[in-house]
VEXMAR-177830 format. One record per residue: residue in three letters; x, y, z of N, C-alpha, C in turn. Coordinates in nm, 2 decimals. Example, Ala and Ser with C-alpha at 12.3 -4.5 7.8 and 13.67 -1.06 7.14 Angstrom:
<atoms>
+-----+--------+--------+--------+--------+--------+--------+--------+--------+--------+
: res :   n.xx :   n.yy :   n.zz :  ca.xx :  ca.yy :  ca.zz :   c.xx :   c.yy :   c.zz :
+-----+--------+--------+--------+--------+--------+--------+--------+--------+--------+
: ala :   1.32 :  -0.57 :   0.78 :   1.23 :  -0.45 :   0.78 :   1.32 :  -0.33 :   0.78 :
: ser :   1.28 :  -0.22 :   0.71 :   1.37 :  -0.11 :   0.71 :   1.29 :   0.00 :   0.79 :
+-----+--------+--------+--------+--------+--------+--------+--------+--------+--------+
</atoms>
This chain:
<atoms>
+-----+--------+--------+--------+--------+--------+--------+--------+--------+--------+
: res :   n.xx :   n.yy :   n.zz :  ca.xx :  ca.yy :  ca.zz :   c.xx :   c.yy :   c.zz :
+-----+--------+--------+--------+--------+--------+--------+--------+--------+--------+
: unk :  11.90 :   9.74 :  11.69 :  11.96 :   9.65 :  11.58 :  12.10 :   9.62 :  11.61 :
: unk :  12.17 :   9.51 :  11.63 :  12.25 :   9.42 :  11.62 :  12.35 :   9.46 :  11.47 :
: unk :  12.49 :   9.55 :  11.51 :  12.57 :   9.48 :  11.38 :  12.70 :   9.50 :  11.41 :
: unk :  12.79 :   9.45 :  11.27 :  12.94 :   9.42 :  11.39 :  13.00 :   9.54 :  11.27 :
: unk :  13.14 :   9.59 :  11.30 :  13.19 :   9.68 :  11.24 :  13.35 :   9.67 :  11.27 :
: unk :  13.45 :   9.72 :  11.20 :  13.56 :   9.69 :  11.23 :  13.63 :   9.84 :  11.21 :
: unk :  13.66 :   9.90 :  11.34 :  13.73 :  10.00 :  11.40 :  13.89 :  10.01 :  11.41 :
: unk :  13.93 :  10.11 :  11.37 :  14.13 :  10.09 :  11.43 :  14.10 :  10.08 :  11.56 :
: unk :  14.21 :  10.05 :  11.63 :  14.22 :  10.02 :  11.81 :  14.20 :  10.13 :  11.86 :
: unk :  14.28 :  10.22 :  11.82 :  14.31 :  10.36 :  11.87 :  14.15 :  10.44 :  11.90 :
: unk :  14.06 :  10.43 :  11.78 :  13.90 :  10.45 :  11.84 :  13.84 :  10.34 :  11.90 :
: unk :  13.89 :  10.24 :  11.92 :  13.81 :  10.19 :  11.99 :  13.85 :  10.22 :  12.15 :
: unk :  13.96 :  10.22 :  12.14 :  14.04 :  10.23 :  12.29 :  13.98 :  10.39 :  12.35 :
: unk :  13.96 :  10.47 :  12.21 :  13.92 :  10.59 :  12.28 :  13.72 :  10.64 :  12.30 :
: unk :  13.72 :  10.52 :  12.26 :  13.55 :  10.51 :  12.23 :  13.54 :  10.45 :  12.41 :
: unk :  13.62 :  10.39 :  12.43 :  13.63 :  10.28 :  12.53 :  13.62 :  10.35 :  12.67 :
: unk :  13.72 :  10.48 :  12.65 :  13.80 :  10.57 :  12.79 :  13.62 :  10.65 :  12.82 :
: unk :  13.58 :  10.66 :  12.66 :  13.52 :  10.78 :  12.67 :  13.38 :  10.72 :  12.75 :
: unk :  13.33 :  10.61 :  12.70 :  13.22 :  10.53 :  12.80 :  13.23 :  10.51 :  12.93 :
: unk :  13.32 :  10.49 :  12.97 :  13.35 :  10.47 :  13.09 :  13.39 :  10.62 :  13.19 :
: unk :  13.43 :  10.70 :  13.14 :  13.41 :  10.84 :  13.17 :  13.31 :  10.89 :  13.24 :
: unk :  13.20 :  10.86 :  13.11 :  13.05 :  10.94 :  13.13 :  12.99 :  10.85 :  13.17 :
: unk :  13.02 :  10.72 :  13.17 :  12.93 :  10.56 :  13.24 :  12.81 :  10.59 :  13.15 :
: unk :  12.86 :  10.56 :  13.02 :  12.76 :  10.52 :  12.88 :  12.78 :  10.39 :  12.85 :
: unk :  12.69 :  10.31 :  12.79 :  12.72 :  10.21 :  12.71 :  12.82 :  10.23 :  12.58 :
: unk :  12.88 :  10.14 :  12.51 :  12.97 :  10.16 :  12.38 :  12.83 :  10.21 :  12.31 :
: unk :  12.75 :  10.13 :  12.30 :  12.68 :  10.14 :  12.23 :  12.61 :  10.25 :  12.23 :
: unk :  12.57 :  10.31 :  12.32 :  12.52 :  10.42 :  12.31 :  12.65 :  10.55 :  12.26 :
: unk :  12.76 :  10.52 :  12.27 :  12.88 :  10.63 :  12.25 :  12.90 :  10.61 :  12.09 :
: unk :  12.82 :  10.49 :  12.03 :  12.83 :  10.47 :  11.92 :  12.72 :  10.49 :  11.82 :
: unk :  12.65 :  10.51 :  11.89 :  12.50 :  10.56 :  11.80 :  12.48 :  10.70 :  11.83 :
: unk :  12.53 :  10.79 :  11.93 :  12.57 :  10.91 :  11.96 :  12.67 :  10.98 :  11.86 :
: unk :  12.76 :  10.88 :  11.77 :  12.85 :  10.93 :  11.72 :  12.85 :  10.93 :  11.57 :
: unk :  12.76 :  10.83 :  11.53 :  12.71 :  10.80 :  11.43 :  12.62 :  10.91 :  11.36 :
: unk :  12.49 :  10.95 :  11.46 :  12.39 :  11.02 :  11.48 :  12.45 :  11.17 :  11.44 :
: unk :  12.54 :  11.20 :  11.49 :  12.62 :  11.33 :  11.48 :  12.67 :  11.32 :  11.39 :
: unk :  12.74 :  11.26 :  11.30 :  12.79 :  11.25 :  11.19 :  12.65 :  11.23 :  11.04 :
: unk :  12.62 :  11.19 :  11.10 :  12.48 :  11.20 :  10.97 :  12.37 :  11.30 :  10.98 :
: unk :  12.37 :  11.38 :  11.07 :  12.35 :  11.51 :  11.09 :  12.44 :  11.62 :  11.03 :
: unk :  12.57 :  11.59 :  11.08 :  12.64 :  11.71 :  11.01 :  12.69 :  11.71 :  10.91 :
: unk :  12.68 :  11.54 :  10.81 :  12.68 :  11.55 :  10.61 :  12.55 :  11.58 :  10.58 :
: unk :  12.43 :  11.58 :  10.67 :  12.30 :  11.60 :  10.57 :  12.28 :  11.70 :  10.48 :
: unk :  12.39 :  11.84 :  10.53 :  12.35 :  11.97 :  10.47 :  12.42 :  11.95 :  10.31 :
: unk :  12.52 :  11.81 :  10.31 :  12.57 :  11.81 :  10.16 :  12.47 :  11.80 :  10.09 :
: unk :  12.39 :  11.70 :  10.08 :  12.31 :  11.66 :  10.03 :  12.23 :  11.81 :   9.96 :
: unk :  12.19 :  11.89 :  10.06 :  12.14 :  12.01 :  10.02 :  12.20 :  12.10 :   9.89 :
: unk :  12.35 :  12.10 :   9.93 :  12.41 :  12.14 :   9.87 :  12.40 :  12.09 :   9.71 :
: unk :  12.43 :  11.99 :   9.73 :  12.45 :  11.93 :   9.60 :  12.33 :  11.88 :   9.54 :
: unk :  12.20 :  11.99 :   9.58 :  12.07 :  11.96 :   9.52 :  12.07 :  12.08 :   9.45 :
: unk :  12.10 :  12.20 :   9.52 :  12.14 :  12.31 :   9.48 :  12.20 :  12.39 :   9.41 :
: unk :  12.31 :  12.34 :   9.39 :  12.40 :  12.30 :   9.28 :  12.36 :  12.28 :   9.19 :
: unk :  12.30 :  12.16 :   9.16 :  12.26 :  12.12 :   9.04 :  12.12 :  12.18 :   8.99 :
: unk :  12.05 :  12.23 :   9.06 :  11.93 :  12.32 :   8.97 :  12.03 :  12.43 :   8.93 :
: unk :  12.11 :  12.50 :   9.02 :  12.18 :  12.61 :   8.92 :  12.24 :  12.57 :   8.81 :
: unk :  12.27 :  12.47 :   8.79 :  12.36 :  12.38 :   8.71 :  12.26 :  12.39 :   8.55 :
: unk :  12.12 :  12.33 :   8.62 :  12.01 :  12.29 :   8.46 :  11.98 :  12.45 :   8.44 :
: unk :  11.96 :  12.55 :   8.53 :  11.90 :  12.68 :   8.52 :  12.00 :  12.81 :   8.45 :
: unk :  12.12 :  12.72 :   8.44 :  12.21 :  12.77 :   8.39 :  12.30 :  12.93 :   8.48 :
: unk :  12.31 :  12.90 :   8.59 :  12.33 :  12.97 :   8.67 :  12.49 :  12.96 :   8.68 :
: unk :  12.55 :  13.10 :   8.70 :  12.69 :  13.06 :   8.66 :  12.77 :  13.23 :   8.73 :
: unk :  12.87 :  13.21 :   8.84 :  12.91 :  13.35 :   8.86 :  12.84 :  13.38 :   8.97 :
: unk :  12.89 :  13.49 :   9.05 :  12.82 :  13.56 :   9.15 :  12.73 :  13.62 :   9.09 :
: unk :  12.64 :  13.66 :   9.15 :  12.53 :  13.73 :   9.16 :  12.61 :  13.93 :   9.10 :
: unk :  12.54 :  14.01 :   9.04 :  12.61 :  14.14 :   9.01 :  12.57 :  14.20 :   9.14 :
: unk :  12.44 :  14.23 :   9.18 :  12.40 :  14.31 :   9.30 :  12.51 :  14.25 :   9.42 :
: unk :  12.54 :  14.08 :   9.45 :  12.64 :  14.07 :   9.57 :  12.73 :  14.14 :   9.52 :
: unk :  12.78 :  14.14 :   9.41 :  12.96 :  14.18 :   9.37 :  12.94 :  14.36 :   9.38 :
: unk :  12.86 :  14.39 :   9.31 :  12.84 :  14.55 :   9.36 :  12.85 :  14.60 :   9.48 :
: unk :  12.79 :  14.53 :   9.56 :  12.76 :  14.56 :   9.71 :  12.86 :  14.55 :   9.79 :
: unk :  12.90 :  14.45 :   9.74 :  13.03 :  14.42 :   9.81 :  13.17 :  14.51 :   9.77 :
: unk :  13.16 :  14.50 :   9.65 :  13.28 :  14.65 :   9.63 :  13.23 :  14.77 :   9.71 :
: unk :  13.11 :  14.83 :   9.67 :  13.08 :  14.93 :   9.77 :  13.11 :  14.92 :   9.89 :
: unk :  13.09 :  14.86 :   9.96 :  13.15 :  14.81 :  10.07 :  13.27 :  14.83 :  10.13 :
: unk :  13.36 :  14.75 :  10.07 :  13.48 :  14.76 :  10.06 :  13.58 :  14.89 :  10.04 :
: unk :  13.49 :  14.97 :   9.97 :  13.57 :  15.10 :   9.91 :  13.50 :  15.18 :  10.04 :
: unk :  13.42 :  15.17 :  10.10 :  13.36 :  15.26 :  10.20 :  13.48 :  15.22 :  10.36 :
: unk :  13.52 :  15.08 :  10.37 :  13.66 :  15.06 :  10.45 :  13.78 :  15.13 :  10.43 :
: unk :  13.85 :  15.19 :  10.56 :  13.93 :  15.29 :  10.55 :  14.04 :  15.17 :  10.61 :
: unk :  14.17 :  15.12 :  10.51 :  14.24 :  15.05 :  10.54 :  14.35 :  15.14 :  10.65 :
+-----+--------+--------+--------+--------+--------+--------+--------+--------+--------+
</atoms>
């Protein structure tokens, strides 16, 4: 698919060094870069699915067993 997009110079200049480096097409340095970026927000989405059932389930605060465990923990550390 064909589309146009409007970049500062400075990524394009460096989109530019970086193709020619590896002898990739832009376009491939561009759908390479895109692809990695919509991979690494996907997990918001997760997040903020999860969130929001604790949200309706009325979930609210650590957990007591993490917060216990974790003092225990802590107090068993010899500063």
């Amino acid at each position: 698919m064909k589309t146009a997009v409007s970049i500062p110079e400075d990524v394009f200049a460096g989109a530019e060094r970086l193709a020619q480096r590896t002898k990739r097409s832009r376009s491939d340095i561009y759908a390479a870069a895109v692809r990695e970026y919509v991979a690494r927000h996907s997990g918001d989405a997760v997040t903020e699915g999860m969130n929001s059932v604790l949200d309706d389930i009325g979930a609210s605060g650590a957990n007591p067993l993490v917060s216990l465990t974790a003092r225990n923990t802590l107090e068993r550390v010899e500063w």
